[in-house]
PDBQT receptor file of N, H, CA, C and O in Angstrom, charges set to zero:
ATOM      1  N   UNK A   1     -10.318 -11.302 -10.944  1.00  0.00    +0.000 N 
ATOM      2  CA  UNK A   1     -10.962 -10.397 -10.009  1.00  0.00    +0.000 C 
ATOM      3  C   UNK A   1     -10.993  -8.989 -10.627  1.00  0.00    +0.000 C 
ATOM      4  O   UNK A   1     -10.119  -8.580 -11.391  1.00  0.00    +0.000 OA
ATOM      5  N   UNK A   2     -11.951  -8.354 -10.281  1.00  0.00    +0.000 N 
ATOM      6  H   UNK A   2     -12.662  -8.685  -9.660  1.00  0.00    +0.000 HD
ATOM      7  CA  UNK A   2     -12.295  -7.141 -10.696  1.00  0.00    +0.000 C 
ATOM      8  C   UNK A   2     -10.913  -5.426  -9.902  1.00  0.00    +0.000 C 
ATOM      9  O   UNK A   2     -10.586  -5.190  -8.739  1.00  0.00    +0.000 OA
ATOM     10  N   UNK A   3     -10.627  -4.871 -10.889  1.00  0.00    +0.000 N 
ATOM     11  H   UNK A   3     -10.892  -5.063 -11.834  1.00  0.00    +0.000 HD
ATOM     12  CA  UNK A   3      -9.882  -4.064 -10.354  1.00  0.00    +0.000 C 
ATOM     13  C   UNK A   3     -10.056  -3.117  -8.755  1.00  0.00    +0.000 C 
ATOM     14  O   UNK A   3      -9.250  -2.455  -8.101  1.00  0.00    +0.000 OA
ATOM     15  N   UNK A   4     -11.506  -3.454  -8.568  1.00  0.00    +0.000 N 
ATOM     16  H   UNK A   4     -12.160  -3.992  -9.099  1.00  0.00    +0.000 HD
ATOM     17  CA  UNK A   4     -12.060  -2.650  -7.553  1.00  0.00    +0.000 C 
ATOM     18  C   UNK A   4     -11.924  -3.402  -6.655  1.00  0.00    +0.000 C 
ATOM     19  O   UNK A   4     -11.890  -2.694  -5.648  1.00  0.00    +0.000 OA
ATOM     20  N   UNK A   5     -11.804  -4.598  -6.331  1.00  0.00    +0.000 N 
ATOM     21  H   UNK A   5     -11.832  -5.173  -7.148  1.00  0.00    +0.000 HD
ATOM     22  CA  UNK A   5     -11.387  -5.751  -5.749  1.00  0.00    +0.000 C 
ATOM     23  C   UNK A   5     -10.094  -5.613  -5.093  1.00  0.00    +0.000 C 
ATOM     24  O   UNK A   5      -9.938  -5.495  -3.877  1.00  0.00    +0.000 OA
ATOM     25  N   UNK A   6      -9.124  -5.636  -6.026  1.00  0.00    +0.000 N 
ATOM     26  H   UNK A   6      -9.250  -5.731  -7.013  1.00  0.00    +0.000 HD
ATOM     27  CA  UNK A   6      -7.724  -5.619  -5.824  1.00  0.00    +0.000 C 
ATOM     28  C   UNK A   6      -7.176  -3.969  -4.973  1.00  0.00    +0.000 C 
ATOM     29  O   UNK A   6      -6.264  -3.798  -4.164  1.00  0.00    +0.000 OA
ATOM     30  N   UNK A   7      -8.086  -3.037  -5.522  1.00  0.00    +0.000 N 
ATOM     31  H   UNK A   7      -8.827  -3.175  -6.180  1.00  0.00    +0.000 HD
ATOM     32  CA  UNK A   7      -8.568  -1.594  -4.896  1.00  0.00    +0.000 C 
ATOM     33  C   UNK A   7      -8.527  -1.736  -3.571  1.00  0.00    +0.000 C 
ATOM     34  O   UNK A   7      -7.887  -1.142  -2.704  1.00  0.00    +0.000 OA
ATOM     35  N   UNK A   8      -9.609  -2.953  -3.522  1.00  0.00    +0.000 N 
ATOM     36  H   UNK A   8     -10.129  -3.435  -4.227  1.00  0.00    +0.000 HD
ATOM     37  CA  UNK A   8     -10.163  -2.940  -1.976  1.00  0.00    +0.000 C 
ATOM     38  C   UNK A   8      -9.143  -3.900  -0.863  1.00  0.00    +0.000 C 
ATOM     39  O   UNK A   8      -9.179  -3.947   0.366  1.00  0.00    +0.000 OA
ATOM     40  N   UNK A   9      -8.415  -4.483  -1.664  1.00  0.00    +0.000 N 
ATOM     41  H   UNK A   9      -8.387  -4.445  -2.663  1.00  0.00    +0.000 HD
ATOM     42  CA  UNK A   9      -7.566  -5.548  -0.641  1.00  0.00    +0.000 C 
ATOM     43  C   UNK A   9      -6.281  -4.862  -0.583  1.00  0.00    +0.000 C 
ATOM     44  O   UNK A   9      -5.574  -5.059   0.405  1.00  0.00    +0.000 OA
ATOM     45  N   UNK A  10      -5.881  -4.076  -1.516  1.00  0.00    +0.000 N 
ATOM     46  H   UNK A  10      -6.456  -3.915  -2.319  1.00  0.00    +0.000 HD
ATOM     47  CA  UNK A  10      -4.853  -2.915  -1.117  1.00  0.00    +0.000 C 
ATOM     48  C   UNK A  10      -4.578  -1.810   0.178  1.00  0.00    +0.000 C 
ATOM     49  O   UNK A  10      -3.647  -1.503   0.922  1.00  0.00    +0.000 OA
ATOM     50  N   UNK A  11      -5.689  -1.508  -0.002  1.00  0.00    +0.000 N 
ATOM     51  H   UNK A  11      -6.446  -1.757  -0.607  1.00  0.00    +0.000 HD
ATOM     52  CA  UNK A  11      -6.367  -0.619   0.817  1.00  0.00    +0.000 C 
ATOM     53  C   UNK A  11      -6.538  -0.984   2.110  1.00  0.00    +0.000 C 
ATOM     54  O   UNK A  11      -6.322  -0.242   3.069  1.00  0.00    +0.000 OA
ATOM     55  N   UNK A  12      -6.989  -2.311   2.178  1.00  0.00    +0.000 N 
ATOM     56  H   UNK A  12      -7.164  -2.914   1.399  1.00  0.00    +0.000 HD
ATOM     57  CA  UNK A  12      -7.024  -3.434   3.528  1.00  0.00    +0.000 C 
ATOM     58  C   UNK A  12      -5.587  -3.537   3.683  1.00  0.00    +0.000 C 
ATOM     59  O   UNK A  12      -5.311  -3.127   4.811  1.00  0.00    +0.000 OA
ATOM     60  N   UNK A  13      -4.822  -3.804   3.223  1.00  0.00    +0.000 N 
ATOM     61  H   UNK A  13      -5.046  -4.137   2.307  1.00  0.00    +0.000 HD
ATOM     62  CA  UNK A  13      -3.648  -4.391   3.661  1.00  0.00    +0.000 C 
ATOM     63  C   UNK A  13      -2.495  -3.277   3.811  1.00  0.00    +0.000 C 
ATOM     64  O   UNK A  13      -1.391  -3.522   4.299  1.00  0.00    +0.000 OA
ATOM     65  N   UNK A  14      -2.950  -1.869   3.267  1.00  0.00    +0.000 N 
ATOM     66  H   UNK A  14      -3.846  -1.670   2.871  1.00  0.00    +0.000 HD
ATOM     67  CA  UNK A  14      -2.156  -1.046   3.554  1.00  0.00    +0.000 C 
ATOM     68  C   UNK A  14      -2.241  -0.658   5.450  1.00  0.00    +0.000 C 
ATOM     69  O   UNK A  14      -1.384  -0.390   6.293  1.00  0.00    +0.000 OA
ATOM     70  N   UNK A  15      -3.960  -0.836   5.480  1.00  0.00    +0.000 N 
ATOM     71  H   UNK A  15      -4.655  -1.053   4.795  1.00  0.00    +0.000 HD
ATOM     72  CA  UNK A  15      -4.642  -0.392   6.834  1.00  0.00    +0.000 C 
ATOM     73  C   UNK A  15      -3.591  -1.399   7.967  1.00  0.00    +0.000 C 
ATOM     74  O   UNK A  15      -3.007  -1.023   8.983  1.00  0.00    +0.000 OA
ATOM     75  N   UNK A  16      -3.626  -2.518   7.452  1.00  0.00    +0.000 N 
ATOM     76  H   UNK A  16      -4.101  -2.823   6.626  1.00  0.00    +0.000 HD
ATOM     77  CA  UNK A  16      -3.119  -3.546   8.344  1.00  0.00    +0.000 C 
ATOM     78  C   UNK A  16      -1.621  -3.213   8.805  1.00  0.00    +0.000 C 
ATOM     79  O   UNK A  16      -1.411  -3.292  10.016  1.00  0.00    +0.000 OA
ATOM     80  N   UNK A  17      -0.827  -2.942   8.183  1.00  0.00    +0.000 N 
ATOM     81  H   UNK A  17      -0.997  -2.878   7.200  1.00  0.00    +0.000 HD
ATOM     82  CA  UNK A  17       0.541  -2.765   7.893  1.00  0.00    +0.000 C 
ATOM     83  C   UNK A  17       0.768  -1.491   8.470  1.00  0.00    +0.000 C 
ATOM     84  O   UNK A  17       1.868  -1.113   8.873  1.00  0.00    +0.000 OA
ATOM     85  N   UNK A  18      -0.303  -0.818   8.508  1.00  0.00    +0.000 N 
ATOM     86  H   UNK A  18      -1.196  -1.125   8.180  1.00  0.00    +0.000 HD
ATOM     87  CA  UNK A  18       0.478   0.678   8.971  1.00  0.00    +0.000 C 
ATOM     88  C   UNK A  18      -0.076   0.547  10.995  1.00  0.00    +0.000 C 
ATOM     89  O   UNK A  18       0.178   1.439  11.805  1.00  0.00    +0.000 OA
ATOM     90  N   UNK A  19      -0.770  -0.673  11.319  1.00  0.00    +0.000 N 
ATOM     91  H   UNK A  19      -0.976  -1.398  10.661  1.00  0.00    +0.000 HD
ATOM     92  CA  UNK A  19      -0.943  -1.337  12.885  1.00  0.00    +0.000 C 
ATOM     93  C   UNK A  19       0.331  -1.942  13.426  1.00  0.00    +0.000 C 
ATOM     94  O   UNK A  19       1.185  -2.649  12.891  1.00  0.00    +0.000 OA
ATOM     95  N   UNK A  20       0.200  -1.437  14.693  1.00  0.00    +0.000 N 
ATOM     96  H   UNK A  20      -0.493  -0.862  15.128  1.00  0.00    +0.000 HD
ATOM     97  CA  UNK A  20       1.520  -1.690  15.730  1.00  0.00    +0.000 C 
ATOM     98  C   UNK A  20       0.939  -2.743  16.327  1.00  0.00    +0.000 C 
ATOM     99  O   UNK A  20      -0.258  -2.999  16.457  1.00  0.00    +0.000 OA
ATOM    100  N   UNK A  21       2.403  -3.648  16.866  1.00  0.00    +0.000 N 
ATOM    101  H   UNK A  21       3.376  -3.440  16.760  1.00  0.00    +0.000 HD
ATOM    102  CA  UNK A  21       1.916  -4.909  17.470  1.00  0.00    +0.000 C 
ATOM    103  C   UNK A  21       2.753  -5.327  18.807  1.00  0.00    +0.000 C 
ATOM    104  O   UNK A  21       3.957  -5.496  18.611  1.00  0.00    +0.000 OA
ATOM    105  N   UNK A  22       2.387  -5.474  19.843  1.00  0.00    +0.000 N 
ATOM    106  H   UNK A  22       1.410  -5.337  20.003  1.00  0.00    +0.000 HD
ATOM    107  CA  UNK A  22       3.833  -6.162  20.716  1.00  0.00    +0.000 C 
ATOM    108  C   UNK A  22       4.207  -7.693  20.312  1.00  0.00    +0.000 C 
ATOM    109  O   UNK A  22       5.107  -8.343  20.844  1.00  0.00    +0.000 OA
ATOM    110  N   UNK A  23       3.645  -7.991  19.629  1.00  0.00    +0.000 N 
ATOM    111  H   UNK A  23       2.914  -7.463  19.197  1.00  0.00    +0.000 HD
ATOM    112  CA  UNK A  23       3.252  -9.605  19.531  1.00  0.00    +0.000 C 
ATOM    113  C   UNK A  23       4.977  -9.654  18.164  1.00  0.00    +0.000 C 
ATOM    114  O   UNK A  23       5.553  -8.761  17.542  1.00  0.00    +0.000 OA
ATOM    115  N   UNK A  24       5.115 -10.629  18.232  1.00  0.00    +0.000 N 
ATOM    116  H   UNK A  24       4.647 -11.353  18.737  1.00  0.00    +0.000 HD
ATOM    117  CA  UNK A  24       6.721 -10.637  17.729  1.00  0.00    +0.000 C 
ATOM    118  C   UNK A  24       6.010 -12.209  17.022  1.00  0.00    +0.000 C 
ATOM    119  O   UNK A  24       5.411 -13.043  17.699  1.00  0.00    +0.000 OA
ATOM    120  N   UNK A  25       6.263 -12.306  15.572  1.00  0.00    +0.000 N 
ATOM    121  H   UNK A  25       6.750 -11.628  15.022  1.00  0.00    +0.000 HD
ATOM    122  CA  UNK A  25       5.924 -13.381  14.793  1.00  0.00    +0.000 C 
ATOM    123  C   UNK A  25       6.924 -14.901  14.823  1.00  0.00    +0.000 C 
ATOM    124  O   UNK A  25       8.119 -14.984  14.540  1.00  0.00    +0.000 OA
ATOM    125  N   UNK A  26       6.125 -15.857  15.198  1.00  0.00    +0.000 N 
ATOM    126  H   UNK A  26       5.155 -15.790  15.428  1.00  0.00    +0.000 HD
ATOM    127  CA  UNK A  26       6.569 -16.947  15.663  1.00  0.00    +0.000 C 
ATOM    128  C   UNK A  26       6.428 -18.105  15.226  1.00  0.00    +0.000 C 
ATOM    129  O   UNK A  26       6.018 -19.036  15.919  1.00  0.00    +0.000 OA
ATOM    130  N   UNK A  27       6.778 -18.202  13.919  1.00  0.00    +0.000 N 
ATOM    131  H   UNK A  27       7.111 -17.446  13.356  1.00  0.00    +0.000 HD
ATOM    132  CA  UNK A  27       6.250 -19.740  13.234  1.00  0.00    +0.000 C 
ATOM    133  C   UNK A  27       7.000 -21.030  14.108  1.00  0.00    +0.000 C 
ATOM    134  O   UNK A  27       8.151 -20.991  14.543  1.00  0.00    +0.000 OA
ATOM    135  N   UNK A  28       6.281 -21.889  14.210  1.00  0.00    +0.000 N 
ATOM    136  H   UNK A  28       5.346 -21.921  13.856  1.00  0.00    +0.000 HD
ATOM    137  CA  UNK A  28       6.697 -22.825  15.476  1.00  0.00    +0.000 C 
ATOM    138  C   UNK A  28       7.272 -22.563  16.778  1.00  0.00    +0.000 C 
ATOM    139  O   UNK A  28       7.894 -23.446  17.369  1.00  0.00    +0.000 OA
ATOM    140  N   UNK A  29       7.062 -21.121  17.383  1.00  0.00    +0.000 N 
ATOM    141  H   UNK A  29       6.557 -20.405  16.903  1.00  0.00    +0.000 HD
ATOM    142  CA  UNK A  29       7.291 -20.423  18.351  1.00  0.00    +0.000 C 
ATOM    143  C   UNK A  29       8.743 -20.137  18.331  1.00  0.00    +0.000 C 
ATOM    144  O   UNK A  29       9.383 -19.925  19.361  1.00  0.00    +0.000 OA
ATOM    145  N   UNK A  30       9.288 -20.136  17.060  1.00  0.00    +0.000 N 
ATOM    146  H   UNK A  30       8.768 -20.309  16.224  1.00  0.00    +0.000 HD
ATOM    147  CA  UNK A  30      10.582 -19.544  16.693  1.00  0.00    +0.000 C 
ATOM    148  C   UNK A  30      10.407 -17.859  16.401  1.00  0.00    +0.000 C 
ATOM    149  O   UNK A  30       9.571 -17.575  15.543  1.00  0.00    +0.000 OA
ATOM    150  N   UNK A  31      11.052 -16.859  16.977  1.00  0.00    +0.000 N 
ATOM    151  H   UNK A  31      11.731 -17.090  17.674  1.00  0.00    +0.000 HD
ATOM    152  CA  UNK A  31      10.882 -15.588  16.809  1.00  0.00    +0.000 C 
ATOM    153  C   UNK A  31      11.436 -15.303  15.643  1.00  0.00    +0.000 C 
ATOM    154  O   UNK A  31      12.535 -15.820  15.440  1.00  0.00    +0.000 OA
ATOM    155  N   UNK A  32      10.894 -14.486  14.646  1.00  0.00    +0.000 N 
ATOM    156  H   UNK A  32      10.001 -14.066  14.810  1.00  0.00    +0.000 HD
ATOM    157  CA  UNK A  32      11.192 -14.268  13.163  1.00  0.00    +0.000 C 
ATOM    158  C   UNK A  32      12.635 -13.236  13.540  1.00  0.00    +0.000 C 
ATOM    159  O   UNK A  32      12.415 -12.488  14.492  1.00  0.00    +0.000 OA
ATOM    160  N   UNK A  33      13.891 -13.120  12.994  1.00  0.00    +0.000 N 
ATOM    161  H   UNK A  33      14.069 -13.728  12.220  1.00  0.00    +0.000 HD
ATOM    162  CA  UNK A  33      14.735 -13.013  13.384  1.00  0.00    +0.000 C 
ATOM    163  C   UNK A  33      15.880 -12.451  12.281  1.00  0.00    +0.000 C 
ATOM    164  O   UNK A  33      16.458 -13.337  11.652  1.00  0.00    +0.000 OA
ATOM    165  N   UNK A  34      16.207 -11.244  12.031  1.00  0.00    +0.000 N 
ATOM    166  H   UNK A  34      15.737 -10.525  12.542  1.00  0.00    +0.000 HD
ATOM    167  CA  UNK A  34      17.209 -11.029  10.619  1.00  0.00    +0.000 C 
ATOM    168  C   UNK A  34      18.000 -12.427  10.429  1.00  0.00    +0.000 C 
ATOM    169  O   UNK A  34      17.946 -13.101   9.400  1.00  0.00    +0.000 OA
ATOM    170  N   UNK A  35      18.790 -12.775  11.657  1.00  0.00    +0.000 N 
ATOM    171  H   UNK A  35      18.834 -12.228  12.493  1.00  0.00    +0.000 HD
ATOM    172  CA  UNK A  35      19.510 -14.561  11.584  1.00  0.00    +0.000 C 
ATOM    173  C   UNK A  35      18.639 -15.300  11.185  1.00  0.00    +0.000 C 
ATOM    174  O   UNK A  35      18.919 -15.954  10.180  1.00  0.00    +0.000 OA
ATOM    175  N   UNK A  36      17.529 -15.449  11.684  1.00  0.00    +0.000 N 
ATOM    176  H   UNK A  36      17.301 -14.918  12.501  1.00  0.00    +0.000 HD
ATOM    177  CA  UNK A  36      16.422 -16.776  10.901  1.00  0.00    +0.000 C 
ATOM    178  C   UNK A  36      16.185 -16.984   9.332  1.00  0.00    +0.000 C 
ATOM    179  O   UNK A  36      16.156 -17.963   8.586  1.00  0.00    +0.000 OA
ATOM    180  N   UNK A  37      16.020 -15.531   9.178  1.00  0.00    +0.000 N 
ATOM    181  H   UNK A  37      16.044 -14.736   9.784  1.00  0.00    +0.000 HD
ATOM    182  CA  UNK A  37      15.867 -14.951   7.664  1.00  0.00    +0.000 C 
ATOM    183  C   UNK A  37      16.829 -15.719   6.990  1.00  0.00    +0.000 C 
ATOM    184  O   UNK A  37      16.418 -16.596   6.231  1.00  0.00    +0.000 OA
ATOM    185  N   UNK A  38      18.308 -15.511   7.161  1.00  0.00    +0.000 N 
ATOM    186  H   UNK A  38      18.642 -14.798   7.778  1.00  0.00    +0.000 HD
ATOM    187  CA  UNK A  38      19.106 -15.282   6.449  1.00  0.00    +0.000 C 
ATOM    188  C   UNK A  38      19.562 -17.150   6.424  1.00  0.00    +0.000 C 
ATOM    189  O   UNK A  38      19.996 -17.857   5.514  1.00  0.00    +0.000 OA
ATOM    190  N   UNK A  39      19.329 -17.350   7.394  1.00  0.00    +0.000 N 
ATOM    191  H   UNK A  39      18.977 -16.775   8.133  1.00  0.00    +0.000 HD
ATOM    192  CA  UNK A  39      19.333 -18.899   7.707  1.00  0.00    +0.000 C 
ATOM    193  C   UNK A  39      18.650 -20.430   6.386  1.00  0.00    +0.000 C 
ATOM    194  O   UNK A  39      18.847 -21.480   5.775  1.00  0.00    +0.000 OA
ATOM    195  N   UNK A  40      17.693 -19.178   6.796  1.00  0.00    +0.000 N 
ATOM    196  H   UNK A  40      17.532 -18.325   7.293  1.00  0.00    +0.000 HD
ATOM    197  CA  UNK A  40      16.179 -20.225   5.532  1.00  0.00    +0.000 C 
ATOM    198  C   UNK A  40      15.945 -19.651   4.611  1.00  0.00    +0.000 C 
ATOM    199  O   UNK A  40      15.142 -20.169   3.836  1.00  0.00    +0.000 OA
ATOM    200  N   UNK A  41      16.459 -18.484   4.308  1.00  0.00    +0.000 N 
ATOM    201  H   UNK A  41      17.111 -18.063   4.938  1.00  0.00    +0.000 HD
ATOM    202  CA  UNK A  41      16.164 -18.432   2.771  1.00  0.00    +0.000 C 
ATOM    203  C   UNK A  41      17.895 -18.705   1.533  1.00  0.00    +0.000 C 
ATOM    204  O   UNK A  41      18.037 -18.948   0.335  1.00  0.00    +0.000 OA
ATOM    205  N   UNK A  42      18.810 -18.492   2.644  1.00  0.00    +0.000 N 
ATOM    206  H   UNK A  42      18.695 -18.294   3.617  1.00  0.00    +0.000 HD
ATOM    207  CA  UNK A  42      20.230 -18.822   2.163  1.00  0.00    +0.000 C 
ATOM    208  C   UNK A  42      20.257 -19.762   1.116  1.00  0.00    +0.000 C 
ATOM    209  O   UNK A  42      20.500 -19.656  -0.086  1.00  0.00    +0.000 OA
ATOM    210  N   UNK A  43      19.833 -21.069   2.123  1.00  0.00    +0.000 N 
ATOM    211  H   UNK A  43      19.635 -21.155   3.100  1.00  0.00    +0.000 HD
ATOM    212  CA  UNK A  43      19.624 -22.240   1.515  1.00  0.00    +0.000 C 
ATOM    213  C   UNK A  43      19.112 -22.591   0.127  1.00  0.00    +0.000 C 
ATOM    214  O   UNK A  43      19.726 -23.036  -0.842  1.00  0.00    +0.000 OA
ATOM    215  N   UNK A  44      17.518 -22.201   0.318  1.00  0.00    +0.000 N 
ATOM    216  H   UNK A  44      17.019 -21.840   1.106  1.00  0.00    +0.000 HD
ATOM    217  CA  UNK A  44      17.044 -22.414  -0.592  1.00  0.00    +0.000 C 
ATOM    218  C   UNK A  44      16.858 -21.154  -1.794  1.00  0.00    +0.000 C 
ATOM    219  O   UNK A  44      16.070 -21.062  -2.735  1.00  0.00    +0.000 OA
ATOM    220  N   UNK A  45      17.684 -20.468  -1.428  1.00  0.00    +0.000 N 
ATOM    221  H   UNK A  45      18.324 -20.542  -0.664  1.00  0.00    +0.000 HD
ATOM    222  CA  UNK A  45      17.516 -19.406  -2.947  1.00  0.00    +0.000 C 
ATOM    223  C   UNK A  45      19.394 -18.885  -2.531  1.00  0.00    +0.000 C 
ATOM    224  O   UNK A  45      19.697 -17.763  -2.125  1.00  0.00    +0.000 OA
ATOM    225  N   UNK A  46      20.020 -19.605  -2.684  1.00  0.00    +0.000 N 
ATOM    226  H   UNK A  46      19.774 -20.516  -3.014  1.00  0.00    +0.000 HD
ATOM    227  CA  UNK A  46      22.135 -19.150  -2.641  1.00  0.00    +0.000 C 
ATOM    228  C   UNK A  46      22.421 -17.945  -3.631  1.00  0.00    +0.000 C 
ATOM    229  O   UNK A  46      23.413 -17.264  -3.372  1.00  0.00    +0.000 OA
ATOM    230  N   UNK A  47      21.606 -17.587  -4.814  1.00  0.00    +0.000 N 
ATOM    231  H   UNK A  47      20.800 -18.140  -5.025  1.00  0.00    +0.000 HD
ATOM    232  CA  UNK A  47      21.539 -16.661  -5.147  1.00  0.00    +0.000 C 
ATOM    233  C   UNK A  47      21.537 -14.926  -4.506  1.00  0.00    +0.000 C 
ATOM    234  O   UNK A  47      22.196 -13.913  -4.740  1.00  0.00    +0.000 OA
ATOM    235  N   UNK A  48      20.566 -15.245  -3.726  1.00  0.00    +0.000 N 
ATOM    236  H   UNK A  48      20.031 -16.068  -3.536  1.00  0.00    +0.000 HD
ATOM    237  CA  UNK A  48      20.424 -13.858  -3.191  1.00  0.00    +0.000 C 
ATOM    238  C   UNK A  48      21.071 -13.581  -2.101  1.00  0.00    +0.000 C 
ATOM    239  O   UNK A  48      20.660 -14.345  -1.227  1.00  0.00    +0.000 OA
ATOM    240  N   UNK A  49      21.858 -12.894  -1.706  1.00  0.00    +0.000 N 
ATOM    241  H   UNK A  49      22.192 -12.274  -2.416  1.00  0.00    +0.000 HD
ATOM    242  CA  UNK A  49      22.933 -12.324  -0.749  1.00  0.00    +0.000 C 
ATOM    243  C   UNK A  49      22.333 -11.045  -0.283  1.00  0.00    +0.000 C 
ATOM    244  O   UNK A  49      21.475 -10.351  -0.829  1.00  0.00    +0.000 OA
ATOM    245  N   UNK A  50      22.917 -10.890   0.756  1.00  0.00    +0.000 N 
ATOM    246  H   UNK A  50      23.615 -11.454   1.200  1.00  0.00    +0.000 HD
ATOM    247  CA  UNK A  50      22.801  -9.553   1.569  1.00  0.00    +0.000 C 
ATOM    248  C   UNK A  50      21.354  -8.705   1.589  1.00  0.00    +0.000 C 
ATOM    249  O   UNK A  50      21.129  -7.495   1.563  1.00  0.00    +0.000 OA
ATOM    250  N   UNK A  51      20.285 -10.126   1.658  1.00  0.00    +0.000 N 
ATOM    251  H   UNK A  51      20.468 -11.109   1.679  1.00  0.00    +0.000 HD
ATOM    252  CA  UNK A  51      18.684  -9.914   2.073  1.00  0.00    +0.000 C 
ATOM    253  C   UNK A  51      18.572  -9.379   3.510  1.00  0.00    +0.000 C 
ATOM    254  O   UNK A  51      18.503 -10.250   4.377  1.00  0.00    +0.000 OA
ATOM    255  N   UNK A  52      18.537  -7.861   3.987  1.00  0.00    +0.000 N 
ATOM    256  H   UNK A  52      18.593  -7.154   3.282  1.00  0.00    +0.000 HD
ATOM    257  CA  UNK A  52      18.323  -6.967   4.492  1.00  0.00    +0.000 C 
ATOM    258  C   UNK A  52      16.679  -6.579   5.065  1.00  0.00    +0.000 C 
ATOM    259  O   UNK A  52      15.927  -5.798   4.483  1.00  0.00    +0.000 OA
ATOM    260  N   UNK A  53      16.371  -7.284   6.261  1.00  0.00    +0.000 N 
ATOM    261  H   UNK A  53      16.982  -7.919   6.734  1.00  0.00    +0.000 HD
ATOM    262  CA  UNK A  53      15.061  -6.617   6.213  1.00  0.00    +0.000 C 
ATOM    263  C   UNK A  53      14.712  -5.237   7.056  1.00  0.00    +0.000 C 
ATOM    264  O   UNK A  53      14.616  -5.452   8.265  1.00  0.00    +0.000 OA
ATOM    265  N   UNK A  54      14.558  -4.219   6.762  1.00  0.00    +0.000 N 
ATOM    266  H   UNK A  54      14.637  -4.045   5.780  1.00  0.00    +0.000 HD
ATOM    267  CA  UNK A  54      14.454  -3.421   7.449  1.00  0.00    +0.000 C 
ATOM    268  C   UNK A  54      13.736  -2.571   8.037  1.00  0.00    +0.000 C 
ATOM    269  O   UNK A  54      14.103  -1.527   8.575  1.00  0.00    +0.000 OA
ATOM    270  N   UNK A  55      12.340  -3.148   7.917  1.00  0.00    +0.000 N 
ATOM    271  H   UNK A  55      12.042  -3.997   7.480  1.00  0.00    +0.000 HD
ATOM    272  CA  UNK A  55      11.404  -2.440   8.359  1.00  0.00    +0.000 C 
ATOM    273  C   UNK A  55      10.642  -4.360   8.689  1.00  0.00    +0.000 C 
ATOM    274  O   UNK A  55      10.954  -5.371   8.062  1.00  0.00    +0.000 OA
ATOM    275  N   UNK A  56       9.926  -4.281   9.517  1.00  0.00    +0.000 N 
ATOM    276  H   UNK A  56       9.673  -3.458  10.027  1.00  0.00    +0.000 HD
ATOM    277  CA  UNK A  56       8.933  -5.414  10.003  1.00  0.00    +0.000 C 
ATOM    278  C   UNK A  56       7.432  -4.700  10.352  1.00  0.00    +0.000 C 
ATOM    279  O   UNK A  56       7.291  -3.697  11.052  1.00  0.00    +0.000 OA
ATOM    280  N   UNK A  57       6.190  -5.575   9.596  1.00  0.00    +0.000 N 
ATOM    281  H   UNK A  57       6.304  -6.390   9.027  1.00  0.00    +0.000 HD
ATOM    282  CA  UNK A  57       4.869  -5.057   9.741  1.00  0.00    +0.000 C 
ATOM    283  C   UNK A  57       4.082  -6.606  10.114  1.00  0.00    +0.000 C 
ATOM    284  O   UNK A  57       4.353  -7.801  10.239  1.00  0.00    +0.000 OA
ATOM    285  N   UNK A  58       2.573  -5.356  10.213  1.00  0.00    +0.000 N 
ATOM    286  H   UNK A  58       2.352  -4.386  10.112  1.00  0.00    +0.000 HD
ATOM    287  CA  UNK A  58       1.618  -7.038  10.856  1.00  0.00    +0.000 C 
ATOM    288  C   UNK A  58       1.737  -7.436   9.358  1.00  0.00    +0.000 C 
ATOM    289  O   UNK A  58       1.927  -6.779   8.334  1.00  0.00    +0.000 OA
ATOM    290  N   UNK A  59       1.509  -9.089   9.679  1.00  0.00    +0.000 N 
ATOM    291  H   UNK A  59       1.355  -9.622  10.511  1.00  0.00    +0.000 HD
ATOM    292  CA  UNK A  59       1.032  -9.246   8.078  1.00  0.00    +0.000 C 
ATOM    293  C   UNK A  59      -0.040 -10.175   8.174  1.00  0.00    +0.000 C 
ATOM    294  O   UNK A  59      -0.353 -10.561   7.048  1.00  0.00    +0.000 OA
ATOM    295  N   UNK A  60      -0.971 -10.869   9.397  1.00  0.00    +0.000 N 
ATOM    296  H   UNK A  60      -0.717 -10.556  10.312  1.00  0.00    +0.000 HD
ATOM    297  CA  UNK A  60      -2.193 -10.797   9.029  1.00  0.00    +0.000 C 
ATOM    298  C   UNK A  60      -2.820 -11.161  10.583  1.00  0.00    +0.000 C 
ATOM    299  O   UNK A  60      -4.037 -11.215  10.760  1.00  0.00    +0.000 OA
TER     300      UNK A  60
């Protein structure tokens, strides 16, 4: 893809991210959750410890 491309989906996705939402993200109507996080990614990556999320945005 052309750099002006990647320009343009930046730019989109910065727009998106900086939108407020009441809507709370729900994969299988499970609420996304610092515990959920730490739950499912533990597992499959035991490496990484003390994954901190601290800011939450739309993401699409």
């Amino acid at each position: 893809m052309p750099e002006s491309w990647w320009a343009g989906l930046n730019l989109s996705l910065d727009a998106l991210a900086a939108q407020t939402t009441p809507h709370i993200a729900t994969p299988d109507t499970e609420s996304i959750t610092q515990e959920l996080v730490d739950t499912t990614i533990g597992p499959v990556f035991p490496d990484v410890s003390h994954l901190l999320i601290d800011e939450w945005t739309s993401a699409h």
